[in-house]
N, C-alpha and C positions, 0 to 999 in steps of 0.2 A: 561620295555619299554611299553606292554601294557597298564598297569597303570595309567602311564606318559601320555597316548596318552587318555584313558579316563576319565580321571582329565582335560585335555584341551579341551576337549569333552563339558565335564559340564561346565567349566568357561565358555566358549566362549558362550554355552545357556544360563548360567544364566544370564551374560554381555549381550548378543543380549536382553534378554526378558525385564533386567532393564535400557537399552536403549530405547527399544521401550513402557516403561511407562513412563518414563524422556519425549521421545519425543511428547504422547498425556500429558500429565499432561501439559506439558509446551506450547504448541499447545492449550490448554484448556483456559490455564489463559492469555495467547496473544489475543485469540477471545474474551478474557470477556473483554479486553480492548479495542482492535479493533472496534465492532462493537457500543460499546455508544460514541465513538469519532466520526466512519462514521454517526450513526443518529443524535446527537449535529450537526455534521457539515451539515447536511439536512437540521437539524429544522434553523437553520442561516443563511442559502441561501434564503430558504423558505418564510423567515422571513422580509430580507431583499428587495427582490423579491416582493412582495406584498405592501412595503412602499415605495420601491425607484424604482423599476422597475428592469431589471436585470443588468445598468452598480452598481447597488448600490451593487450586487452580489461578484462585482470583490472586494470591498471591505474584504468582507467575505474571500475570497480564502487568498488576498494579507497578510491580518494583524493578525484578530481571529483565521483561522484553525491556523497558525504557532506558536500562542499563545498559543492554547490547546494544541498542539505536543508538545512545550515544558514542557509546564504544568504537562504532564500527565508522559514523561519521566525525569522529575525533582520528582516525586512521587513514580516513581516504579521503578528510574535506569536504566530503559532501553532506549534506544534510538528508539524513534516514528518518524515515517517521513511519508512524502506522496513522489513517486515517478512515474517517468514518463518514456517511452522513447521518448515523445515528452513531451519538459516541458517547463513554461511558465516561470516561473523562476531559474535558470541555480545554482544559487547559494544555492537552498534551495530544488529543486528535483530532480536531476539529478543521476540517480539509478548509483552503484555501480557495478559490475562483477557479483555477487551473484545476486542482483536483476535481473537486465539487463537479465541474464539466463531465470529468475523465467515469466519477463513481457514476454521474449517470448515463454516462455511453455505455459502461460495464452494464447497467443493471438493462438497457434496452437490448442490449446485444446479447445477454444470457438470455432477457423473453422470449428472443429469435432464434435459441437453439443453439448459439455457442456456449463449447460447456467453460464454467466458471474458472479451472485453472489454469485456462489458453489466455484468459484475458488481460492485455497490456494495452498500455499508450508510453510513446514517446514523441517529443517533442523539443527543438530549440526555440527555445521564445526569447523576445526582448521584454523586460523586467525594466522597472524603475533602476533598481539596483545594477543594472547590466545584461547582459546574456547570459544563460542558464541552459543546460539540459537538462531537462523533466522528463521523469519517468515514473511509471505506475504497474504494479503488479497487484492483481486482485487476489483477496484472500477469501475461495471459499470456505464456510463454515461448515468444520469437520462430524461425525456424529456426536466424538464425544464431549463437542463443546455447547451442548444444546441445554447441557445444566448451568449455566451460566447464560447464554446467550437465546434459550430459546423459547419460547411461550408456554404449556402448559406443562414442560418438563425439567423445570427450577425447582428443587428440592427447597424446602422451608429456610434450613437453614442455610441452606446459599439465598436466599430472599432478604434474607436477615442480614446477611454478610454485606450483599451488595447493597444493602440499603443505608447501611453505617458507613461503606466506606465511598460512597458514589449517592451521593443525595440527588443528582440530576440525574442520574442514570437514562441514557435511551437505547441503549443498546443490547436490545433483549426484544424477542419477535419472533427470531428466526428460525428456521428451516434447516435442519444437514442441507449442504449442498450450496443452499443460498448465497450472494456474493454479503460478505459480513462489512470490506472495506478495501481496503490494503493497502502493499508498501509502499511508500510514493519515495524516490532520492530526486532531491535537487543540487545540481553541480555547476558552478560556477563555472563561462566558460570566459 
């Protein structure tokens, strides 16, 4: 019986210790993808912002990010998204249970003074569907995405814009700095 009891001793350590390098390995390689999709999607706003002004911006969010997300989850299998709890398109960001959790752990753990772009979740869950790694990286909202995203400093004609092309629109409120959403990949495991 003792035996028995330190044999399950050891599995259970060995299993916690090659869980928690599964869980940074795989944490490792979600951030190597994460963060050149959040700076692509900067250098695009940026980009756009500087030649068209920012209703040219909304172009960026609505067609190229959703093309990179697909892009980049058609290359590695896993599923890339941007998510919200206020989202501007219902079809394409609207966070899940899991997320949904994660967006408000971010927003209580920024009121406590972690700053916005430290903040992640990872996690391997069991899923209907099977096991997965989940991961989240929060996207704070940069200054000059406040014409699009922010409360009293939405230019008319981006009002105009995002009202024709986003009839639900909720994502608009915010703050430079604020948590806006962000990038969540889910990987099959």
């Amino acid at each position: 019986m003792k035996k028995t009891l330190v044999l399950s001793a050891v599995l259970a350590l060995a299993t916690t210790s090659a869980h928690a390098e599964d869980l940074s390995q795989y944490s490792n390689e979600s951030r190597a993808v994460a963060m050149p999709f959040l700076k692509q999607l900067g250098a695009a706003n940026q980009k756009a912002v500087s030649e068209g002004g920012p209703e040219s911006a909304i172009g960026v969010c609505r067609d190229i990010a959703p093309k990179m997300a697909g892009d980049i989850s058609r290359q590695t299998g896993w599923k890339l998204t941007r998510v919200s709890l206020k989202v501007r398109n219902p079809l394409l960001g609207t966070a899940d249970a899991w997320e949904q959790k994660q967006l408000q752990s971010f927003a209580a753990r920024a009121a406590q003074g972690e700053k916005p772009e430290t903040l992640e979740a990872a996690e391997i869950v069991q899923e209907p569907a099977g096991k997965s790694f989940r991961f989240m990286k929060a996207i704070a909202l940069q200054p000059g995405c406040v014409s699009c995203h922010g409360s009293t400093e939405i230019p008319e004609n981006v009002k105009a814009k995002l009202a024709a092309e986003y009839p639900h629109d909720q994502a608009t409120g915010y703050s430079a700095g604020q948590i806006r959403g962000a990038v969540s990949i889910k990987r099959p495991l």
